[in-house]
C-alpha positions, 0 to 999 in steps of 0.5 A: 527495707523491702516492699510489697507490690502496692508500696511504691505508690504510698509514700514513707510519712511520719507516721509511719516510720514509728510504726515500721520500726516497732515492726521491725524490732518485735520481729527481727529476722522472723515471720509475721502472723497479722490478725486480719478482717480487711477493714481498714487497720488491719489492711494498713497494718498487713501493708506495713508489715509488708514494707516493713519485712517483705511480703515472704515474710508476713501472712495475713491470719482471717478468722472463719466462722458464722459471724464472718459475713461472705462478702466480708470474707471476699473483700479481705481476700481481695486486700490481701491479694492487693497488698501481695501477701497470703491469707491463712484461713483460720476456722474458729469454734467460738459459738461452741463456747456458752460464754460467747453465746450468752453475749455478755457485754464481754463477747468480744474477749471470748471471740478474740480469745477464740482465734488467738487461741486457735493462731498459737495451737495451728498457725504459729508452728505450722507457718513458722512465725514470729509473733503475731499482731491485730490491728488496734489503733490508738482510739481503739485503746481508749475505747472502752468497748473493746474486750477483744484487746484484754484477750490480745494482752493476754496472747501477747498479740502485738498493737502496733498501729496503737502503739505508734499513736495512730488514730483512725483518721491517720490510718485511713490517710495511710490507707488511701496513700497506699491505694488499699481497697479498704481506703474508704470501707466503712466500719464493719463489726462482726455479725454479732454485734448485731445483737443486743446483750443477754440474749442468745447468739446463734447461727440462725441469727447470724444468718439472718442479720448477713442476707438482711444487710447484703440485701440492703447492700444491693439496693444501693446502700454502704454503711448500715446494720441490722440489728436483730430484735427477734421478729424485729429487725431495727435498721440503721443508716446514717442520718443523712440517708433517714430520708431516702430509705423513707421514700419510695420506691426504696422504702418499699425495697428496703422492707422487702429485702429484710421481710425476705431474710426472715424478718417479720417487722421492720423498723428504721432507727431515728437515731441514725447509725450507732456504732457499738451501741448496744456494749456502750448502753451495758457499760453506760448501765455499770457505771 
């Protein structure tokens, strides 16, 4: 069994061993496309397939659109250079579908359908792989927020992260064993997300919601949103930070920088950070 550059520090647990044999059976002598973002399971996953089949035979698959913010792009570069295995840029049109734009609680299917798509019509043949996997993890799975998983299912795109059990908190143990840049990363959903259900996504507004958080970013602050309410954006932070961003002088820089991607008003969530918030409040209205 073959590693990457970054493996020798990381050892071989438990928990990883399911997850480098399933690798290693779905894969055989072939290659292996990962559906990579730079976040957390998708760069432990793309370290796995590394240790697993050697980095020659792994390429790290980065969906390109608007909804990608720069920095996001960036960083995920960065892992991938980390772990030592290339990155295949894969330009996806998903704003070009009504669907997606419309913004249903099921957006994220039409995203993921999108770039799977997009991986069997250009990547697959031209790159010479195998299958292709994303990085589900096992609370992932039972979240049932996550329509991007029924567009993975239907592709045949590979979950092994998921279906060797492995929580969040036992990815992220992973990651920081192997040192992978994204140890510690905070979650960081599309542009998309940012915007509530049933109305409109479009690249105006993902533009919006990037310059608004990567200001935010500069002034000191990690793990945040803003979420886009037309001439309102609604700041979030966790609930341990409410009190400094209410206190000058980063009050004032936190209105300033939001005021400067567009926005006219600016608001602070009480409520603190709220991840999948608006798909949970449109599931929560079915039920």
């Amino acid at each position: 069994m073959q590693t990457g550059p970054i493996m020798q520090t990381g050892p071989i647990t438990d928990a990883v061993d399911p997850v480098i044999a399933g690798i290693v059976e779905a894969v055989g002598e072939g290659r292996l496309g990962v559906a990579f973002s730079g976040g957390v399971d998708s760069s432990v996953l793309l370290a796995l397939a590394a240790r697993a089949l050697g980095p020659a035979r792994v390429v790290a698959l980065l969906g390109v659109s608007p909804s990608l913010a720069m920095d996001e792009r960036v960083a995920a570069h960065e892992v991938a250079r980390v772990v030592g295995v290339p990155v295949v840029e894969v330009t996806t049109a998903e704003g070009e579908d009504p669907e997606y734009r419309r913004n249903g609680a099921d957006r994220c299917y039409f995203c993921k359908n999108e770039l799977f798509t997009r991986i069997s019509d250009e990547v697959l043949t031209a790159h010479g792989l195998s299958a292709v996997a994303y990085g589900e993890n096992a609370d992932d799975a039972r979240r049932p927020d996550r329509p991007g998983a029924r567009a993975a299912r239907e592709h045949g795109v590979l979950s092994p992260l998921a279906d060797a059990g492995l929580d969040k908190a036992a990815v992220r143990r992973i990651a920081r064993a192997f040192g992978l840049p994204s140890a510690d990363k905070p979650a960081a959903p599309c542009l998309a997300s940012r915007i509530p259900h049933l109305e409109e996504v479009t690249p105006h507004k993902l533009a919006q919601i990037e310059a608004a958080e990567a200001g935010l970013r500069r002034l000191g602050l990690g793990d945040l949103r803003v979420r886009h309410h037309g001439e309102v954006a609604r700041v979030e932070v966790p609930v341990d930070d409410l009190a400094r961003v209410t206190t000058d002088p980063l009050r004032q820089a936190v209105v300033d920088a939001v005021r400067a991607a567009g926005f006219r008003y600016v608001g602070l969530d009480l409520a603190g950070l709220q991840s999948g918030s608006f798909t949970l409040a449109q599931l929560q209205l079915r039920a």
